[in-house]
N, C-alpha and C positions, 0 to 999 in steps of 0.2 A: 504494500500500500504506500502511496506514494502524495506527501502533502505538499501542497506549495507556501511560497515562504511567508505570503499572506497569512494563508488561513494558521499556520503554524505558530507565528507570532502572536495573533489572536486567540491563540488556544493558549497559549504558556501566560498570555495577562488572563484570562477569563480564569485560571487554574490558581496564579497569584494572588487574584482579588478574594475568592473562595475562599486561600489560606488564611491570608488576611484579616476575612470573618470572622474565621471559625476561631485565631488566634485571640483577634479581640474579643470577642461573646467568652471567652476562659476566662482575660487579662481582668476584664469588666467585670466582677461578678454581679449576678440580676439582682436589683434590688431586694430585700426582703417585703412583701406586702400581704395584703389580705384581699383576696378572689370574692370573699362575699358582698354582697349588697350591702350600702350601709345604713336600709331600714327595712333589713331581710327580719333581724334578729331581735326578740325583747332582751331586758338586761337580767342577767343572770339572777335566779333568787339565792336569797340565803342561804348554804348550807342550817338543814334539817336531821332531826331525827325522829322522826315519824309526828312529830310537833304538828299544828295543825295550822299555826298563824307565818307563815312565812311570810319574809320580807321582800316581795316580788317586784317593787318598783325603786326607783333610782332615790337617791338619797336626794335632800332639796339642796340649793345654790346656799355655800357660804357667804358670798357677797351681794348687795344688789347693784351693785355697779362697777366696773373694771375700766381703768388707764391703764395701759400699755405703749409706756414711754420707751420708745426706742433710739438707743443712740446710735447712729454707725461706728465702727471700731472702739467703741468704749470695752478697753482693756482694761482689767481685774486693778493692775496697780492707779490710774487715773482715779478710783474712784478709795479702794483701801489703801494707799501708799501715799505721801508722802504729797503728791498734788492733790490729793481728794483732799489732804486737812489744808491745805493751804488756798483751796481757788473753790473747793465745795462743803463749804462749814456746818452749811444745811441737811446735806444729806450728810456728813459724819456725825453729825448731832444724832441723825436719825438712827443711823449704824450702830451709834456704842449706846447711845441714852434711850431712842426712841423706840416707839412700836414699830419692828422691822422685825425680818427675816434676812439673811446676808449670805447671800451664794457666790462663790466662782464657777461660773459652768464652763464647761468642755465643750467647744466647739468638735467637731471631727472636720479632718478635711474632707473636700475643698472649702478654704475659709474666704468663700466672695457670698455677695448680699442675699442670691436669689435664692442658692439651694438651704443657705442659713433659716431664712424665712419658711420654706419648708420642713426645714428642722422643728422651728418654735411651734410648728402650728400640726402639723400631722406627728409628729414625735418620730419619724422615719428618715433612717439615714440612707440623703441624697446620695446619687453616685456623681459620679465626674464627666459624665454625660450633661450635668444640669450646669457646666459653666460655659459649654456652649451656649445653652439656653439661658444665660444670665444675660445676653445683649439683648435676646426677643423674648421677653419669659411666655409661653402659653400659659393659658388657662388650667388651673389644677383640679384636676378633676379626681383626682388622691382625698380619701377623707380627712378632713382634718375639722380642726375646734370653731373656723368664719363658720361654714356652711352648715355644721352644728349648730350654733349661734342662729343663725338666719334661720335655717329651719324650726328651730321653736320661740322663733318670735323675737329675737333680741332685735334689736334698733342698733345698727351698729355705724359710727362715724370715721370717717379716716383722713389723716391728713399728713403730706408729707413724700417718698419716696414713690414716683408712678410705679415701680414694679409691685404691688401691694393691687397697684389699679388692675394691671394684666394678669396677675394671677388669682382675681377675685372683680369682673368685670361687672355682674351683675348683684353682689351684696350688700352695700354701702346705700342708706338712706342720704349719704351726706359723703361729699372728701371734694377732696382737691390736691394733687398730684405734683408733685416739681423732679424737673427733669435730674438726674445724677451724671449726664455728661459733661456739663461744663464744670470742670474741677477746678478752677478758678477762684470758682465763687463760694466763699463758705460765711458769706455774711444773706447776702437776698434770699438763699436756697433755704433758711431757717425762719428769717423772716416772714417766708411765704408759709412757713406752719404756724410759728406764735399770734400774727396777725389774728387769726381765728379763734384762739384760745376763751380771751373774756365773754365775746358772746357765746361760744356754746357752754361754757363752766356755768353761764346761770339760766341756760334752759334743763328741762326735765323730761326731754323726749328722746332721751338716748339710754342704751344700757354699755354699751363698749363703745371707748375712746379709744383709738391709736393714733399715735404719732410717733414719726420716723425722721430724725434730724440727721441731715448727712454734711452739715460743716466742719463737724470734728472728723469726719474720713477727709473731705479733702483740701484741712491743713494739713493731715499725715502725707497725702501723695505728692503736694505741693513740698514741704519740709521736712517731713519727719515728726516725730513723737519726742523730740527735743527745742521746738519751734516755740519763738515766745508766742505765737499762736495760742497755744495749745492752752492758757492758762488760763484768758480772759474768755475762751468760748466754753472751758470747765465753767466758771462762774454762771456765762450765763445761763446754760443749761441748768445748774444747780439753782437758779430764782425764778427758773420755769419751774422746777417740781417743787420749791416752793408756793408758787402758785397754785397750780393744780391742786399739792395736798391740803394747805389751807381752806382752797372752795369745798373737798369733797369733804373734810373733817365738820365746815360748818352744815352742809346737806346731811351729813348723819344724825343729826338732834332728832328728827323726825322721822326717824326710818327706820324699819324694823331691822334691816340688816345691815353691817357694817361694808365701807367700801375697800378697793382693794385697789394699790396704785403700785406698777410695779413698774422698775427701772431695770431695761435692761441694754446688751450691745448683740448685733450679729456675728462679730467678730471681734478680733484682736487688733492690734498695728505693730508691725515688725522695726525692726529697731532703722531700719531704711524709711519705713513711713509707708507700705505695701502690706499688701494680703493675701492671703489664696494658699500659702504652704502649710506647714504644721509644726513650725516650732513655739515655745510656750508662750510670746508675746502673743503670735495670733489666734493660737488655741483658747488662752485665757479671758474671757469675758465676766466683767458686773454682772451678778445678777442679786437685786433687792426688793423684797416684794413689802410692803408700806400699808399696814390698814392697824385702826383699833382692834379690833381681834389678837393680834398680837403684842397685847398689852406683856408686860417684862416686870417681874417682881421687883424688889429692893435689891441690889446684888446681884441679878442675873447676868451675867456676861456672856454674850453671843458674840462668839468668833465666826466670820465666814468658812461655812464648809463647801467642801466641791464637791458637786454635782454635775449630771450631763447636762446638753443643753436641751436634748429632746424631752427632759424629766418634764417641762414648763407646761408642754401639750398636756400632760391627762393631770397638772396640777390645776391647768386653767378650764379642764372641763370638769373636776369635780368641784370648783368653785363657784363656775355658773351651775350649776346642778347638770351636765350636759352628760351624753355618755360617750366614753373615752375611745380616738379616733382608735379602727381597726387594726392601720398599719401600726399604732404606734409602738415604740421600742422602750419608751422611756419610763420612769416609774414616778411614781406619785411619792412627791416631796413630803415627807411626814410630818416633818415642823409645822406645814401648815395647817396638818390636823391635829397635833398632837393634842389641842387643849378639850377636843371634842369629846363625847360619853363613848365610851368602851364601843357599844355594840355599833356605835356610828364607825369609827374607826377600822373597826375590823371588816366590816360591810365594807368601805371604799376600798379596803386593801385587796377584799378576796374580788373586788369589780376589776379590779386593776391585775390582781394576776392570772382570772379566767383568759380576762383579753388577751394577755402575751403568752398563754399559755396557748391558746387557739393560735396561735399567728406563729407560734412553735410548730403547731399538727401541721399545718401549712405548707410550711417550707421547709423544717425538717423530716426526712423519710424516718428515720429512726428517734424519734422524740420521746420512746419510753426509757431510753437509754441516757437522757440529759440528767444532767442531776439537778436541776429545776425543777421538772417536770417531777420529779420523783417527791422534791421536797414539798412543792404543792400540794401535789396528793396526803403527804401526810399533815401538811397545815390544815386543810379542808376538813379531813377528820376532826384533829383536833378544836375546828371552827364549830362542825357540829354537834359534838358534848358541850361545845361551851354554851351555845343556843341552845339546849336542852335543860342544860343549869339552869339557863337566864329565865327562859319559859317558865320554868319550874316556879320562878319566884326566890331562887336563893340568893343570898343576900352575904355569902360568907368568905373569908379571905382565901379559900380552893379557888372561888371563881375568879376573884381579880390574879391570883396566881396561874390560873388555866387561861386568862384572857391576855397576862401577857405573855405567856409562852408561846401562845396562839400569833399573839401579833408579831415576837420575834422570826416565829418559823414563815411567817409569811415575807418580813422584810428579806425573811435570809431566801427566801425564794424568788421571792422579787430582784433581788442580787443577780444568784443565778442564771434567770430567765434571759435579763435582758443579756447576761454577760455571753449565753450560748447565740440568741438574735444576734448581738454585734458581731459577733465571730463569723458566723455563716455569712452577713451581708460584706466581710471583707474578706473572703475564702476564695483563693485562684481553683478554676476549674482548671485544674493540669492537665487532666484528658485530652481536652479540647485544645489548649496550648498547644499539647505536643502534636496533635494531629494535624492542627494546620502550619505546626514549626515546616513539619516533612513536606506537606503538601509544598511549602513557600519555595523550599531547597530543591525539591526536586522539579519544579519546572525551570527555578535559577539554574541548575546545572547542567537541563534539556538547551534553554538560551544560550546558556554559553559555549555548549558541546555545539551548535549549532553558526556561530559567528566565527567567519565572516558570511557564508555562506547561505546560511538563512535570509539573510537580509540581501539577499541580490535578488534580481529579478527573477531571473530563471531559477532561482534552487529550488531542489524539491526533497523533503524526505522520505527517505524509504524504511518504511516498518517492516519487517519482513517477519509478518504474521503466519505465514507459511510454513515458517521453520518450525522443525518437531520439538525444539527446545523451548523456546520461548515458552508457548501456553502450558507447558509440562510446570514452568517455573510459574509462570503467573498462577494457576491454580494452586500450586503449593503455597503464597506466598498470601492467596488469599483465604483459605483454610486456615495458615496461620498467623493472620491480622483479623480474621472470627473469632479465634479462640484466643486471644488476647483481647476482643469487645468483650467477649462474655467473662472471662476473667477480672477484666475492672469494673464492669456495671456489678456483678456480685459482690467485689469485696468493698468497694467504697461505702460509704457511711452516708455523705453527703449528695445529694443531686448531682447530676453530671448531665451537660446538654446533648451531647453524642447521647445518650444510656435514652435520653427521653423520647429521643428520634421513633420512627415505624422503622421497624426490621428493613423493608424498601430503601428508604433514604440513608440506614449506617450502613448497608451492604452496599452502595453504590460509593458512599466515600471511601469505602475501604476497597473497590475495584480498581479505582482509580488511582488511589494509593500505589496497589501490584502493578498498575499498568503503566503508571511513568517511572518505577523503582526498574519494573523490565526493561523500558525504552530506555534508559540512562546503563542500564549493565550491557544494553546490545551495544548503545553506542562506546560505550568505553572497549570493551571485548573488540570492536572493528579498529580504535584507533590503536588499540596495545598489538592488533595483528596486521596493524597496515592500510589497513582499508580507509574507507574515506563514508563516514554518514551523512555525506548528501552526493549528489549526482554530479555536479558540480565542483570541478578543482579552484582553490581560491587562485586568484593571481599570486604570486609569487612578489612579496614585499622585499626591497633593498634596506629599507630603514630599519635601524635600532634604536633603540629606549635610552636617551639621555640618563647620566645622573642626576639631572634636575627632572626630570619626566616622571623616573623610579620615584623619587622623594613623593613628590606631587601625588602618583598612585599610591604608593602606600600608605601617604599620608592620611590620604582623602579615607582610601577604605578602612586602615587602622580605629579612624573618627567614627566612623559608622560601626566597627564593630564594637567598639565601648563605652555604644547604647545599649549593650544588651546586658550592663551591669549599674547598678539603680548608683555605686558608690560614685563612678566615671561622669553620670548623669549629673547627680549633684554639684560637683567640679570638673564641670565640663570644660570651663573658661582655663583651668589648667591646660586642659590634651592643646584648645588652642594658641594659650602662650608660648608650648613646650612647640608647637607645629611653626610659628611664625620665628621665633628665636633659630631652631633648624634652617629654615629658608634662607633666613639671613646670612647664617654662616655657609651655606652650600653657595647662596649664589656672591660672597665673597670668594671663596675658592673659586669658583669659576671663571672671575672678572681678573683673580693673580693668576690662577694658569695661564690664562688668553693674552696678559700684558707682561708676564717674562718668561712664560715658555711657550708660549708662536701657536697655540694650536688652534685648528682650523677651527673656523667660526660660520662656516657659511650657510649663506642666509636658507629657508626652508623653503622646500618647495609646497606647491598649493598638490593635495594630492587630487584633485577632479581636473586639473588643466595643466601641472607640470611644471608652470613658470613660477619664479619667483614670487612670493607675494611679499612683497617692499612695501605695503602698503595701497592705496586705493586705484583704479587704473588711470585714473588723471594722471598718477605720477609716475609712471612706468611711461608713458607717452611725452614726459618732459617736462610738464606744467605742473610748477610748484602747488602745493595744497592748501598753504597754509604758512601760516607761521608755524619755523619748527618745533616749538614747542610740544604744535599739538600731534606731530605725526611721528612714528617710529618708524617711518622712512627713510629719513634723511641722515642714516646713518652710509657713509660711504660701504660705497660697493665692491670695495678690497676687502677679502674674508679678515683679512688681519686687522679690521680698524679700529682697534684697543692699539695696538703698537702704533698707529699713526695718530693717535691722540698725545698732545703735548702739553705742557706747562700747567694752568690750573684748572683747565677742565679733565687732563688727564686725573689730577691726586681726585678732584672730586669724585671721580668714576670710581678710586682707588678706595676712597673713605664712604660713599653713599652707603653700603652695608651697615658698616659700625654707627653712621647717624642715623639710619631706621633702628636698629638694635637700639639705641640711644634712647630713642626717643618713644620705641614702647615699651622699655624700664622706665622712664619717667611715668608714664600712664600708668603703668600696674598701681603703682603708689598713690595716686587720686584716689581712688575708688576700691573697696574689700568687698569683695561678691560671692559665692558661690555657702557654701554652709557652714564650714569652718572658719572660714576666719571673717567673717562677713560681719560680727561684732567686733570686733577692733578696731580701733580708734586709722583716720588715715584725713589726706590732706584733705579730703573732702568735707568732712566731718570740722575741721579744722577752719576752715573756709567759710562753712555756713553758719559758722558759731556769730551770735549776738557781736559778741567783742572784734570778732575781725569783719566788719561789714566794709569797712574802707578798703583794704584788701581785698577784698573779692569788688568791690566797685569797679576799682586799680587793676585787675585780670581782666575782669569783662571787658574794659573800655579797651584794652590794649588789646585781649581779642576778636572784637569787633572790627577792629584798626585792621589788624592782620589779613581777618576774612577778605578786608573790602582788599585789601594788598594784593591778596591770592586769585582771587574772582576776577578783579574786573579790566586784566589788560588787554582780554581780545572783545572784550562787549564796545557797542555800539555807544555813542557819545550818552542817547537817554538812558539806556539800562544803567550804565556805570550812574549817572544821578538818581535815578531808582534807588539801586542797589545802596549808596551811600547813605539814601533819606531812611528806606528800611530798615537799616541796621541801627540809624539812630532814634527810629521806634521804637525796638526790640531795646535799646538802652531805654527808654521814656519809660518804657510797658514794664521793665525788672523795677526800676524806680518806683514807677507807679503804688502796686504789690509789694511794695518792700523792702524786696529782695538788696538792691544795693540804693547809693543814695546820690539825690542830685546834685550838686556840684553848686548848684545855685539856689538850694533849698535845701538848709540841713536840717532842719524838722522833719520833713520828710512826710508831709499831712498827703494822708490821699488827695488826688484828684479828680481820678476818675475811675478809680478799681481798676483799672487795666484796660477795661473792657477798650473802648475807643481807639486807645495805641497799640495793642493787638489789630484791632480791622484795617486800624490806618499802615500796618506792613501788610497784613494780607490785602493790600489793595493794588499796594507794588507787586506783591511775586505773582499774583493776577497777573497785573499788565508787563512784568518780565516775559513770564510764560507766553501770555500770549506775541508779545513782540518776538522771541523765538520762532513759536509753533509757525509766525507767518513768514519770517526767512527761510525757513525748511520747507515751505510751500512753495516760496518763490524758487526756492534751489531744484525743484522740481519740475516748476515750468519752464523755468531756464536751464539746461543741460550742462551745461560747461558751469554756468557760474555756483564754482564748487566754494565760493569763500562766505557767498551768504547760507551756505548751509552750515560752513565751520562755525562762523557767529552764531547761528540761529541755535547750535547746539552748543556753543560754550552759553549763552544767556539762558538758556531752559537751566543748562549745569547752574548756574548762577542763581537763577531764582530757587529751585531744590536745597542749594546751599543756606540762601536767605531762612526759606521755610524750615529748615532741620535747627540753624541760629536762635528761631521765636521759640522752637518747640524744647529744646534745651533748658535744665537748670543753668543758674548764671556762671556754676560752679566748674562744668562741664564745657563750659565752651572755649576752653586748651584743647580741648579732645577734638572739636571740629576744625582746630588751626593746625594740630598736628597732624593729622589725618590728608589734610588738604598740601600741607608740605609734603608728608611721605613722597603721596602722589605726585607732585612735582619731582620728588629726588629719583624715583624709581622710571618716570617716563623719561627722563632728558639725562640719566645716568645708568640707568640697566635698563631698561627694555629697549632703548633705540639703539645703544652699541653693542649691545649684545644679540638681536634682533631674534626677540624671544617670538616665540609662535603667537595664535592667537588662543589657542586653547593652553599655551602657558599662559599667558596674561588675564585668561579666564579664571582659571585656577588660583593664581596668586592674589586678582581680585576677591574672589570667595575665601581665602582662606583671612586677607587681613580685613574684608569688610565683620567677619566674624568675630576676629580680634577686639576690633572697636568697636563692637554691641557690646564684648563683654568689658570694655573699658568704659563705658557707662555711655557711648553716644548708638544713636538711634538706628537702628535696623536700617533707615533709608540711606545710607552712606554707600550702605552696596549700592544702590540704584547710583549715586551719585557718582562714585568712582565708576559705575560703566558708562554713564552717559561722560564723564572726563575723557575715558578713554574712545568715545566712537569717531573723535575727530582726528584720530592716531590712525586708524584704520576703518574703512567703510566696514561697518558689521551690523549683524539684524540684531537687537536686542530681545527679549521675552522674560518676561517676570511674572513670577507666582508669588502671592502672597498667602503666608502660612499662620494660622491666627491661635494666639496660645490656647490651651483649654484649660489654663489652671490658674488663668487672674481674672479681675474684673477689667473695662477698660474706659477710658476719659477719655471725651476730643481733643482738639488743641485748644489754647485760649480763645475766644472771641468770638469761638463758632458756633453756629448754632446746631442742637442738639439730630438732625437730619445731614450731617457731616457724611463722606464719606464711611466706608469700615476699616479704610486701609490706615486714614488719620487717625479715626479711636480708635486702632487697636496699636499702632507703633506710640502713640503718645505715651500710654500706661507704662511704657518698657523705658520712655528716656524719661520720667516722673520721677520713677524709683528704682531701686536696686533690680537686677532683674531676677527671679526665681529660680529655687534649683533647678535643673531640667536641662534638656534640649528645647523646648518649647520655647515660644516668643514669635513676634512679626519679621519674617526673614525675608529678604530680595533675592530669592536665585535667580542668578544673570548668566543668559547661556549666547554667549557673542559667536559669532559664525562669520566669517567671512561674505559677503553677500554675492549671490549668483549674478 
């Protein structure tokens, strides 16, 4: 059988994608949830002992009214440490003196806003699917404590973060929404919640308040959680709950039940002023729940205890009287019942461990084997002697002894339960891993066994289905990938997605498994005896593999393989310092072999046409391109022309190595990243301190200065005035904000928040851009005239430049001056006299644009250094944009919340420190010589 190189190609992705799947459905494990309806079910009665008055209905609402003040990234020490007694007096009154409950809860990752909110409200831990869905949240259709609420009548109000609006669109008698992309602004975006506060604090047609303040998240992304920020918007957060508790304290005189106000955060803020990972700043969140109910003796001291965050959900439905969400995982906070009567108590515990107890049977196959489940069953008993006592009418110290054994063995089950839930919902299906690991490798190895050959026109492959061996082996191989399915679905414990399959659908992955394990043993067995697995003989290649080629491939691939270790992942920024530092010194070795021992240097040929490619074909026909700057052509046409370089642009050639080296050792020093040393103290830190604000004025303005230095010697008379005005917006708009200070204004009083001097640059790289995009138009309709196409692309370069300068902390913008020099050392000192290919110069763009994301400048630098270099060589350029899934993300300053996606999501990455991972907004630039 014989395939062509089409369909074959399309078979080995349609096989990769599959593995893919099947790899992520393992990597991911499925949420934990509950399949029933959630008004299939009444609420569990009482454990009985043949007693005749069972307790069959839900226990009543402890509160008759609930605020749920939400703060974004209110971390645990803001409110118990050290800034809560200094900027929030009120609520620490309320914490050591007052009627309070005081929690730390546990966020789980991912620690961004949406799946948080998910967490508080269903008690069910998100998966890392939901911080894709943090930029568009859907509608939750997951049970949880709103839709409880709504369905038995509560009035519920909302005001404050839209994603509350999206994932509950039709529950809210009342709200009003503000948007969370423009991270700028952490004064108006609070604003637009307090506004509301006095008129609805004294009406009485509500039962739930929410409010969700997102100014203390972005002065974290703006500065960090060391930002004099951070103090005055403590404060006044802390005279809004003063507020609120005062109205609701006086509403209680007349009210049968007491109110309940509780302070909580979705998350943490990381010592960069970011979220989304899982170390203890972001994990750790306030949680204080504020009502007379928890009045405190003489002497009681209440230390904050830790808790989960999902605990809040079935706390806030035994509060309203509601009954506790299906999926929920979390348990019922007992502080806040503790003061209730015995038999109320034990009622809400045993409501609270059927639930997880069910949502155990669910999704555990083996649930009589949990030690939860086992402890339950004997809490239950013991619940029902103790209901048997009570019935009875006894009145004697057995039963308060019986009742609290009862309630311990339920707590201690309650432990348990959730501890086996958490576990199963973060349990790798390895099965499924390894099945689609193989699947992945063995069509990779069909690809490779297949090129060059596959990919020509005419190949064809020959399966040679015929032969007696082949299916002899395929059937054995599937016989014994059967009996290794039935081996694992029987002894696993846990679900496995393969095992749930129909008999049909695992039998045909495991055929295909035998069928490309055989297609890869014929085709090795043909190459080890000679033969050739396709029809077709490749051309015969003269060329060999540079030591700079080697580096580059192994480089590249070593990078990819040290994703598949979680420690490589976390310091990733390492493998690329260790990778850019290498380059350095190989292509120093290269430029001293070439300039004192003679060896040949010559230029590459194009492999579709043969001739040299010196660069575009203008200049191959004679007619200069450009200024040399921009081309890596105009390196002379003597192979030796390293030896024909003389005086000080020779030593330059000799030294440009050790000045890139140079200069990205200076960078590492800015900026600590990765998860190790990412707390420790560095220039950047140093920088943004209160006390050095002159100094960082004193950087910025100088590299501002630079930029315009770098950018604008081949732009067009307006662009360089553009360029110039914008930059000194981008000073006005740091000013503005804070950030540094005016030179003619030491007070330093706002003016305009930013906003204004922010649009007034984005008005320039507008009309940069577009006076580029129209040279490159013109250069289109004019054939020859190749220089307004070189301008039209240095001024696009320029305005990119501009844009990456506004999007920049002020701290960070050495990173876009050094960067921008590199790139000059490296095109007009190694890439033109070396006359490096274009898939070297590819490569070497990818690997230092990588660099400098992890030096704290913005993912679009790749794009920039390609668009630097397309005036160096006609090349097609193509960019994928890759958007992280484990942060939240911000636009840029000024913009309005309907921004592109490629702007919020590279913004969130040059804000703050960037996260462990490979993840982030990345420019892959794939330059090609153009046809």
């Amino acid at each position: 059988m014989r395939l062509g190189s089409g369909t074959f190609a399309a078979g080995c992705v349609v096989i990769e994608v599959l593995g893919v799947a099947l790899f992520l459905r393992g990597f991911f494990p499925a949420p934990v949830f509950s399949g029933t309806e959630r008004q299939a079910e009444s609420p569990a009665p009482e454990p009985s002992a043949g007693a005749s008055s069972n307790w069959t209905e839900l226990p009543p609402p402890l509160f008759s009214k609930v605020v749920i003040m939400l703060i974004d990234a209110l971390r645990d020490d803001f409110v118990f440490g050290s800034k809560g007694v200094k900027f929030m007096p009120y609520t620490t009154y309320l914490v050591e003196k007052g009627s309070s409950l005081s929690f730390v809860a546990e966020a789980k990752p991912p620690t961004v806003t949406m799946p948080r909110i998910k967490a508080l409200l269903t008690g069910s831990l998100p998966g890392f699917i939901d911080v894709v869905r943090n930029l568009n949240s859907p509608t939750l259709l997951e049970d949880n404590v709103i839709t409880r609420a709504k369905a038995a009548g509560k009035r519920i109000i909302f005001y404050g973060d839209e994603t509350w609006v999206k994932l509950f669109p039709k529950h809210f008698v009342e709200y009003d929404g503000t948007t969370s992309f423009f991270v700028s602004d952490y004064t108006e975006v609070d604003n637009n919640v307090t506004r509301h506060l006095d008129k609805v604090l004294k009406r009485q047609d509500w039962d739930v308040l929410i409010l969700h303040y997102l100014g203390l998240d972005h002065i974290g992304h703006i500065s960090g959680p060391s930002s004099p920020l951070i103090g005055p918007k403590l404060s006044e957060m802390d005279s809004i709950l003063m507020k609120i508790h005062t109205s609701l304290l006086s509403e209680e005189r007349g009210a049968l039940l007491p109110s309940l106000l509780a302070l909580c955060g979705d998350h943490g803020m990381s010592e960069a002023g970011g979220h989304g990972a899982s170390s203890m700043e972001e994990v750790n969140t306030a949680l204080v729940l504020i009502s007379s109910a928890f009045e405190r003796k003489p002497g009681d001291v209440r230390h904050p205890t830790h808790v989960q965050q999902t605990d809040l959900a079935a706390t806030l439905s035994v509060g309203l009287g509601l009954p506790i969400p299906k999926s929920n995982t979390g348990s019922l906070m007992f502080r806040v019942v503790e003061g209730r009567p015995m038999r109320e108590q034990l009622r809400l515990l045993h409501l609270n461990t059927v639930q997880l107890s069910k949502l155990l049977q669910e999704n555990v196959p083996s649930y009589k084997k949990e030690p939860g489940f086992e402890q339950f069953k004997v809490a239950e008993r013991l619940h029902r002697s103790w209901v048997r006592l009570y019935l009875e009418g006894s009145n004697s110290e057995a039963l308060a002894n019986l009742g609290a054994k009862v309630r311990r063995q339920y707590l201690d089950a309650l432990r348990m339960l959730r501890l086996s839930l958490t576990r199963r919902a973060a349990q790798y299906d390895v099965y499924s891993m390894a099945v689609g690991t193989v699947l992945v490798l063995e069509a990779l190895a069909l690809l490779l066994l297949g090129v060059p050959q596959a990919l020509s026109s005419r190949a064809e492959l020959d399966v040679p289905l015929l032969s007696p061996v082949l299916p002899l082996l395929f059937g054995l191989l599937l016989l014994a990938l059967a009996a290794l399915h039935v081996v694992v679905c029987t002894a696993v414990d846990s679900s496995c997605y393969l095992c749930g399959l129909p008999w049909l659908a695992a039998g045909g992955v495991m055929a295909l498994t035998a069928a490309l394990l055989c297609a890869g043993v014929s085709a090795l067995t043909r190459i080890f005896a000679g033969g050739q697995c396709l029809t077709q003989t490749p051309p015969q290649s003269t060329s060999r593999w540079s030591e700079l080629g080697l580096l580059s491939f192994l480089g590249t691939v070593g990078h990819v393989l040290s994703l598949g270790a979680s420690s490589f992942i976390e310091e990733e920024h390492q493998t690329w310092y260790f990778l850019i530092n290498t380059l350095c010194l190989a292509l120093c070795h290269q430029i001293y072999r070439h300039c004192f021992l003679g060896d040949d240097c010559a230029p590459q040929r194009c492999p579709h046409t043969g001739e040299e490619f010196d660069g575009v074909a203008v200049a191959r026909q004679g007619k200069r391109a450009g200024p040399e700057g921009w081309e890596l052509s105009h390196a002379p046409k003597d192979p030796s022309s390293l030896e024909a370089l003389r005086g000080p642009e020779r030593w330059m050639v000799l030294a440009s190595p050790w000045l890139v080296l140079a200069c990205c050792r200076l960078l590492r020093s800015l900026n600590q990243t990765g998860v190790q040393w990412a707390h420790r103290p560095d220039l950047g830190h140093w920088l943004t301190s209160s006390d050095h604000k002159a100094e960082l004025s004193v950087l910025a303005a100088l590299s501002l200065t630079m930029i315009f230095v770098l950018v604008q010697k081949r732009c067009s008379l307006t662009s360089k005035v553009a360029v110039a005005f914008g930059l000194l917006g981008i000073y006005c708009y740091r000013a503005a904000i804070g950030n540094v200070l005016f030179p003619w204004q030491q007070d330093n009083k706002d003016i305009s928040k930013g906003i204004t001097e922010a649009r007034f640059v984005y008005v320039f790289v507008l009309g940069i851009l577009f006076t580029g995009t129209k040279d490159l138009l013109k250069s289109q309709i004019i054939a020859a005239d190749f220089t307004a196409r070189t301008v039209g692309l240095w001024e696009i370069h320029s305005g990119l430049v501009l844009l990456a300068a506004l999007l920049l902390r002020p701290h960070n913008l050495p990173v876009l001056v050094l960067s921008l020099a590199v790139q000059t050392v490296m095109t007009q000192f190694i890439w033109r006299p070396l006359r490096h290919g274009a898939a070297a110069v590819t490569v070497m763009h990818y690997w230092f644009g990588q660099a400098f994301f992890y030096f704290q400048l913005w993912a679009l630098l790749g794009l920039l250094l390609g668009c630097y270099s397309l005036g160096t060589r006609a090349c097609c350029i193509s960019s994928s944009v890759l958007e992280s899934p484990s942060r939240q993300t911000q636009p840029p300053p000024g913009l309005a919340s309907g921004c592109s996606c490629v702007l919020r999501t590279a913004l969130d990455r040059c804000t703050e420190h960037p996260a462990p991972g490979p993840g982030g907004t990345e420019f892959h630039l794939s330059l090609q010589p153009c046809p």
